[in-house]
N, C-alpha and C positions, 0 to 999 in steps of 0.2 A: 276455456277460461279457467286458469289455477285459482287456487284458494285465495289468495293477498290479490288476484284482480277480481274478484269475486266478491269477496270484503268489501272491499272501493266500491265496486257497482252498487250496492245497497248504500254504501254511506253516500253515494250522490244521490239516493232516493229518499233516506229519511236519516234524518241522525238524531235530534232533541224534537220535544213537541212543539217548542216555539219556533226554530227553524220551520219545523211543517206548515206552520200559521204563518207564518211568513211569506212562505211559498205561494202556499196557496193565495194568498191577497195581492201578493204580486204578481201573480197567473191572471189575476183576474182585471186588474189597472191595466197588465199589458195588451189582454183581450179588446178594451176600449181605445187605447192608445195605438192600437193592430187595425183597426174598422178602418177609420176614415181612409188611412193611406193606404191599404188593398184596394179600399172602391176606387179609388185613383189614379191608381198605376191601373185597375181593371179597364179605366178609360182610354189610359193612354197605351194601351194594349190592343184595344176597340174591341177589346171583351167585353158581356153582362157581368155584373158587379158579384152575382152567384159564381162565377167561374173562380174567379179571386180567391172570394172566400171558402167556397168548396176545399181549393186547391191549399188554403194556409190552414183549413183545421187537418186536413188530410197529413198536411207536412209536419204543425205542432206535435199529433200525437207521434207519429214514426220515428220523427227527428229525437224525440224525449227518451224515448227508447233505445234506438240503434250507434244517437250522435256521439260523438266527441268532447263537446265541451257541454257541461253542466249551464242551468240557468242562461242559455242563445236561445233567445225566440227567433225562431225561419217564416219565413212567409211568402206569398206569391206578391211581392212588389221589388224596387230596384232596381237596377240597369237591365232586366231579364225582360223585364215587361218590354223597354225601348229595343230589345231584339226580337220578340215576340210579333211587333206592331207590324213591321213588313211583312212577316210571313199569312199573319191573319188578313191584312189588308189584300195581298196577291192572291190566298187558296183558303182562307177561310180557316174556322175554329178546330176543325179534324184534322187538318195537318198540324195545325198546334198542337192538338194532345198525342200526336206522332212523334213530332218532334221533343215533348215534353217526355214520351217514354224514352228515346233515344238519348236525349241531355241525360235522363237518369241515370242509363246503363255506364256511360261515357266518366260520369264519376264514380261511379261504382268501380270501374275498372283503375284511374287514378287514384283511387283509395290503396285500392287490392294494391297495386304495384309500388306504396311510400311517395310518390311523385312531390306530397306535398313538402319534401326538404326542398321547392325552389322557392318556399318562402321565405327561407333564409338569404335570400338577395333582395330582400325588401327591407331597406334600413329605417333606422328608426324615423329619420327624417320625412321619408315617404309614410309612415302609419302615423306622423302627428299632422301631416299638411291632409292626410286622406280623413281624419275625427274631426280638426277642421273646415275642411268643405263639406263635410257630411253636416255639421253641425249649422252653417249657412246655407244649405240646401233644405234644412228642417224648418230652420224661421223662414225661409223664403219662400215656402208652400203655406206659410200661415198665414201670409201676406194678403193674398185674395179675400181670406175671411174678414181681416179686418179692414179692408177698402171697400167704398162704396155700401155700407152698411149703418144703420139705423143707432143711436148713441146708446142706445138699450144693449146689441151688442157690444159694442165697447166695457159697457161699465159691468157686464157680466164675465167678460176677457178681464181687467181688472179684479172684479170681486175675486175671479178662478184663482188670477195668481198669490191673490192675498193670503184666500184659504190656505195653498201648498204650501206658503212659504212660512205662515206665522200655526197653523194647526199643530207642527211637530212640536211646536215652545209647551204645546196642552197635553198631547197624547202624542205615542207614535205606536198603540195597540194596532191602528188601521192606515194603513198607509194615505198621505194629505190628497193625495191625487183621487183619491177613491169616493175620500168626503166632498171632495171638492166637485166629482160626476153626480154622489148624492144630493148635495145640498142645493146645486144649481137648475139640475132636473129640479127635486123640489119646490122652486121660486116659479122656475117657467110655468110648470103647469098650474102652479096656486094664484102666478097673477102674468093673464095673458098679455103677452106682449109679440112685435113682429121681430122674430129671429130666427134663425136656418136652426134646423134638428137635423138628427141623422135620417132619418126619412127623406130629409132633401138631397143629399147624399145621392142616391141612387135603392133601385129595389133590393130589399133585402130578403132572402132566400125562403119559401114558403115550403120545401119536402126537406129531405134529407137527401143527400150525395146518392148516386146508387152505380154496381159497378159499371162500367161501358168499356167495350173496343172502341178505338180511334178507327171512322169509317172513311176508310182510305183504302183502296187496293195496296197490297202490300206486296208490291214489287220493285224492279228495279229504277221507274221513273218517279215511285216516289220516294224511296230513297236519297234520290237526287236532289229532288227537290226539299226535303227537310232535314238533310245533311248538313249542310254549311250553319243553317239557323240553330241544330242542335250541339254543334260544335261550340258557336259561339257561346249560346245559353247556357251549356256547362262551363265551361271557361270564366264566364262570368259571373256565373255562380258562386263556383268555386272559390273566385279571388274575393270575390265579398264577405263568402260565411270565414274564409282566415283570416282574414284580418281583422273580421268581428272577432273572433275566438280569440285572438293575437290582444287586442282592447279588452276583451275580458278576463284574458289570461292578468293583464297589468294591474285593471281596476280588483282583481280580487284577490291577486299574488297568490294563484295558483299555477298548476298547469294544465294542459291538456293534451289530448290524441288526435293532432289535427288530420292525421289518417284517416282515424274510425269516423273524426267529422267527414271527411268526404264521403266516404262510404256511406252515412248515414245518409247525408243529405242527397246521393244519389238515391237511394233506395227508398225514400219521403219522394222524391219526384217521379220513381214510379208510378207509387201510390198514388201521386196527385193526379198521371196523366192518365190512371185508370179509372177512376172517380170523377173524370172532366173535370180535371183544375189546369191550371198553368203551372208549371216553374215556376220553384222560389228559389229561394238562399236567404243569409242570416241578415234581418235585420238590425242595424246598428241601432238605430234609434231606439224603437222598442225595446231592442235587450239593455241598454247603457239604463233605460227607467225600470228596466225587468231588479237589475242590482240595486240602482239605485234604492227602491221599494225597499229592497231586504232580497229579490231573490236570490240563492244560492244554489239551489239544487235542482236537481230534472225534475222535481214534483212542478215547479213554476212553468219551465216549458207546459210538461202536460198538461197541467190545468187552464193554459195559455188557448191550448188546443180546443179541449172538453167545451171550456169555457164558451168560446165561439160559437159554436154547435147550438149551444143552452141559446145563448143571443142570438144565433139566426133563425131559430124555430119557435118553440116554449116563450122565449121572454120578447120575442119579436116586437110585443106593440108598446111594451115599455121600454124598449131599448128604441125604438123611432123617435120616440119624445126625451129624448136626452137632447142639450142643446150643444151645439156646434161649439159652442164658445167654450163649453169647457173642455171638451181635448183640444180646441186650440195652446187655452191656457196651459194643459199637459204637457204638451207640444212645447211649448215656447219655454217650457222647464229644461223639458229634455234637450232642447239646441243648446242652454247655458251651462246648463253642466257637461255636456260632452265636448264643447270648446276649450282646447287643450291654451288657456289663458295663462299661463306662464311660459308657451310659446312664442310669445308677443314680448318677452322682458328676455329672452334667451337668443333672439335675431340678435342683440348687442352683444351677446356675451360669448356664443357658441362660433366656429368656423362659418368665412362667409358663405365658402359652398354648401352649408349642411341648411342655412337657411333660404338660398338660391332653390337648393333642390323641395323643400317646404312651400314655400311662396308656389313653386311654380305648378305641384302638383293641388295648390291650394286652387289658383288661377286656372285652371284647364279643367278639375274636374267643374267647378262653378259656371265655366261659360258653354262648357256644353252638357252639364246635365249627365254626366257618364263618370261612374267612377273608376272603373275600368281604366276608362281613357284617361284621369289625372294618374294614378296609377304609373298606367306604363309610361306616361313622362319621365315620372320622378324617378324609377328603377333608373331607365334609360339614362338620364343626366347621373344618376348615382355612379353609375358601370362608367359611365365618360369622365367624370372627376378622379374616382376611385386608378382609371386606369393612366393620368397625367400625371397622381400623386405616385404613385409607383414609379413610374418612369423617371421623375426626379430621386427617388431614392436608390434607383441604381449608378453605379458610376464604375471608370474602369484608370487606373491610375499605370503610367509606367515607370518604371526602374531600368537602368543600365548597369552590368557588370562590365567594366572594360577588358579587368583580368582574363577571363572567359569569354568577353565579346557578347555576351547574352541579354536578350533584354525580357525583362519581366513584365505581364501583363497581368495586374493582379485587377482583379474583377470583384465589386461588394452588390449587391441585391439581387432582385429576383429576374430571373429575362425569363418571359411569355410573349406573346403578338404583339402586343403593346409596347415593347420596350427595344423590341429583339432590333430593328433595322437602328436605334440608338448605338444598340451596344457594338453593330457592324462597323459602323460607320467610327466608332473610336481605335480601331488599327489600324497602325502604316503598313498596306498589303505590301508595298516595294522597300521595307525596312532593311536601314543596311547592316544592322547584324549577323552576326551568324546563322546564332541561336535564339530563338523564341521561346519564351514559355508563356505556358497562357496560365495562370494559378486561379482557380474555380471556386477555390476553398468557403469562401465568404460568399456564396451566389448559389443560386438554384435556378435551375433550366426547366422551365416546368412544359412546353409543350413541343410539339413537331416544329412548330416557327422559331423557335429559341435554337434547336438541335441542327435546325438547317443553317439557320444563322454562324454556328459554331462552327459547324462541317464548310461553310463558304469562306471563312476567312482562312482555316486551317489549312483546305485546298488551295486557293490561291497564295497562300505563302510558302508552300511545297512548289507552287508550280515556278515560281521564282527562285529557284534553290536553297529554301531557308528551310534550316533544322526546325520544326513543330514540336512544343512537346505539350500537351496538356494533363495538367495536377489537379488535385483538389476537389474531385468531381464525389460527390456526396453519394448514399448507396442508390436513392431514387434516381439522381438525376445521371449515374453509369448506366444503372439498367435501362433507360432511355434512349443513352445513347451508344450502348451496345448493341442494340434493337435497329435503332433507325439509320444511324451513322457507324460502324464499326471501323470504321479507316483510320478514326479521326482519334482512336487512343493510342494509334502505334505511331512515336516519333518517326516520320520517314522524311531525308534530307530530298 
């Protein structure tokens, strides 16, 4: 690390004192807004609720450390958990924490190699239908709290969101969410009434993490068997904590090292599967309230972490008696500001594919619960429009010289797979000219399918006795096709 990356690393650690307080209080809102939805995914994982949590302090501190982006809370919840679930249901909790060391290595190795430039094919379209559905996937887990439940909850879901919303008009020394855990705890215990606490949650951790091997023979059948699970659960990892980073990169107009994020977050999942935790990757939710708060810098992560710890052991039996209602209330903050609400006034104004591709990545991840899977919709339809709209912009126009007998085939846009059998199919292979010219000048030939395309019409018009000549061929797209087709730049009658 040189000196100007050296500098940065400290200034993502501390820069002003208020910043620091900052951090910290928002480490700490994220910590409660972090509980419910680990015990959660620790369900739908059919893990104990300890595994979860083990597994996100483990990740907080490592991630705060090693990661990529400043102020990302990680954590063992997300589409990882819904990969997790079959593995533990088939072979139990020890090949999970197998598989959780192997997902580690897996991005640690896509870190080390830059892999993450293929998030550069994730357009913008797909990162606002995915904040989004993420953001209906938040109110829509808060939904159970508030069905079926006693009007006492209610009006302290109410009270919650009063507190956040009208508190900052008084103070904003403590962030609203904070007061709003204080002051409701407060009421509950001072006048008993019936409503879910985090104690109803599930059990909260009574030791501290301690190290463990994954007890699994370590050979080649079980390799087999926590192969495919660990593939996935890196993959999905991965795609989650970028696009958190990618949203926080936007919400804070910075940037970041979505690299060193991989790396990190593989090397946090080590950790976690060495400590019996699960895989995580980056919480959107929690991190979009991590900013929101104030956080900015890796002290937030880490105290995100710490924090945890303090609440699953030391502060255990005060932290049981908080009431459900108020991180629902947190919750139901956080899906409103993370809903990208000017996406709703931009379907009118914006191309209709860019809001076809939105919608659709909105609808997929929401009915199955995977973001992943809205995701590779949206890429998918992106790469499908993306390659129709090219195809319309190339075109190939002819010219006749009578004097000379010659006919010009002048070429404009790009030819790749997508375009190339278009571009075939606009010459007359049985032309009765003499002479041919094919003028390239205005086109680019960008792969093997474009280069064969070229070479099939040039040969079948040689084979017919027509003079070939082609022009215009740009320095890239000669050296392509000196390489693949060399026939094809010598005029031969």
């Amino acid at each position: 690390m040189n000196n100007s990356s050296l500098s940065r690393y400290r200034a993502e650690w501390f820069t002003s004192t208020g910043d620091t307080r900052r951090d910290i209080l928002a480490g700490m809102v994220g910590t409660f807004a972090l509980i419910p939805e680990v015990i959660a995914f620790s369900f739908v994982a059919g893990i104990d609720p300890e595994v979860g949590l083990f597994a996100s302090f483990m990740i907080g501190i490592v991630i705060a450390i090693t990661g990529g982006r400043p102020a990302m809370i990680s954590g063992a919840a997300g589409s990882v958990a819904l990969v997790a679930a079959a593995l533990v249901h088939a072979h139990g909790l020890q090949y999970l924490l197998a598989a959780t060391l192997m997902a580690g290595l897996l991005q640690i190795a896509f870190g080390l190699l830059k892999l993450d430039v293929l998030m550069r094919f994730v357009s913008r379209s797909v990162r606002t239908g995915f904040v989004n559905a993420l953001a209906i996937l938040i109110f829509s887990a808060q939904v159970p709290q508030m069905v079926g439940v006693t009007w006492h909850s209610c009006a302290m879901i109410a009270g919650g969101l009063a507190i956040i919303y009208l508190a900052p008009r008084i103070t904003t020394a403590i962030p609203s969410p904070l007061i709003c855990i204080l002051i409701l705890t407060a009421i509950s215990i001072a006048i008993p009434m019936p409503i879910r606490t985090v104690a109803d949650l599930g059990r909260l951790p009574a030791s501290l993490p301690a190290f463990t091997l994954p007890g699994v023979p370590f050979d080649w059948q079980t390799l087999r068997i926590v192969a495919p699970y660990a593939l996935a659960m890196a993959a999905v990892g991965l795609l989650e904590s970028m696009m958190t980073a990618s949203v926080v990169d936007d919400l804070t107009e910075t940037t970041s090292s979505k690299a060193r994020e991989c790396t990190g977050l593989g090397l946090a999942n080590v950790a976690a599967g060495l400590f019996g935790g699960i895989a995580g990757c980056g919480m959107i939710g929690q991190t979009v309230g991590n900013v929101r708060y104030g956080g900015r810098g890796r002290l937030s992560t880490f105290v995100a972490g710490v924090f945890l710890l303090l609440v699953m052991v030391p502060l255990r039996p005060w932290v049981a008696q908080v009431p459900v209602a108020a991180l629902v209330a947190i919750m139901i903050m956080v899906s409103a500001s993370t809903f990208s609400w000017g996406s709703i006034r931009d379907l009118a104004r914006h191309p209709k594919v860019s809001g076809v591709v939105m919608v659709a990545t909105v609808i997929v991840t929401v009915a199955t619960h995977d973001l992943s899977a809205g995701v590779a919709v949206g890429v998918l339809l992106s790469g499908v429009f993306f390659a129709f709209k090219v195809t319309r912009l190339m075109d190939v126009r002819a010219e006749h010289d009578e004097g000379s007998d010659t006919r010009t085939y002048i070429v404009t846009g790009q030819i790749f797979f997508a375009s190339a059998d278009i571009f075939a199919d606009r010459f007359d292979l049985r032309d009765t000219a003499r002479h041919v010219r094919i003028d390239l000048t205005a086109s680019h030939l960008w792969d093997v399918t474009a280069v064969g395309a070229l070479e099939d019409v040039v040969t079948k018009m040689r084979h017919h006795g027509i003079a070939v000549e082609v022009i215009g061929l740009n320095q890239a797209s000669s050296i392509l096709v000196d390489r693949l087709a060399p026939t094809v730049g010598s005029p031969i009658a």
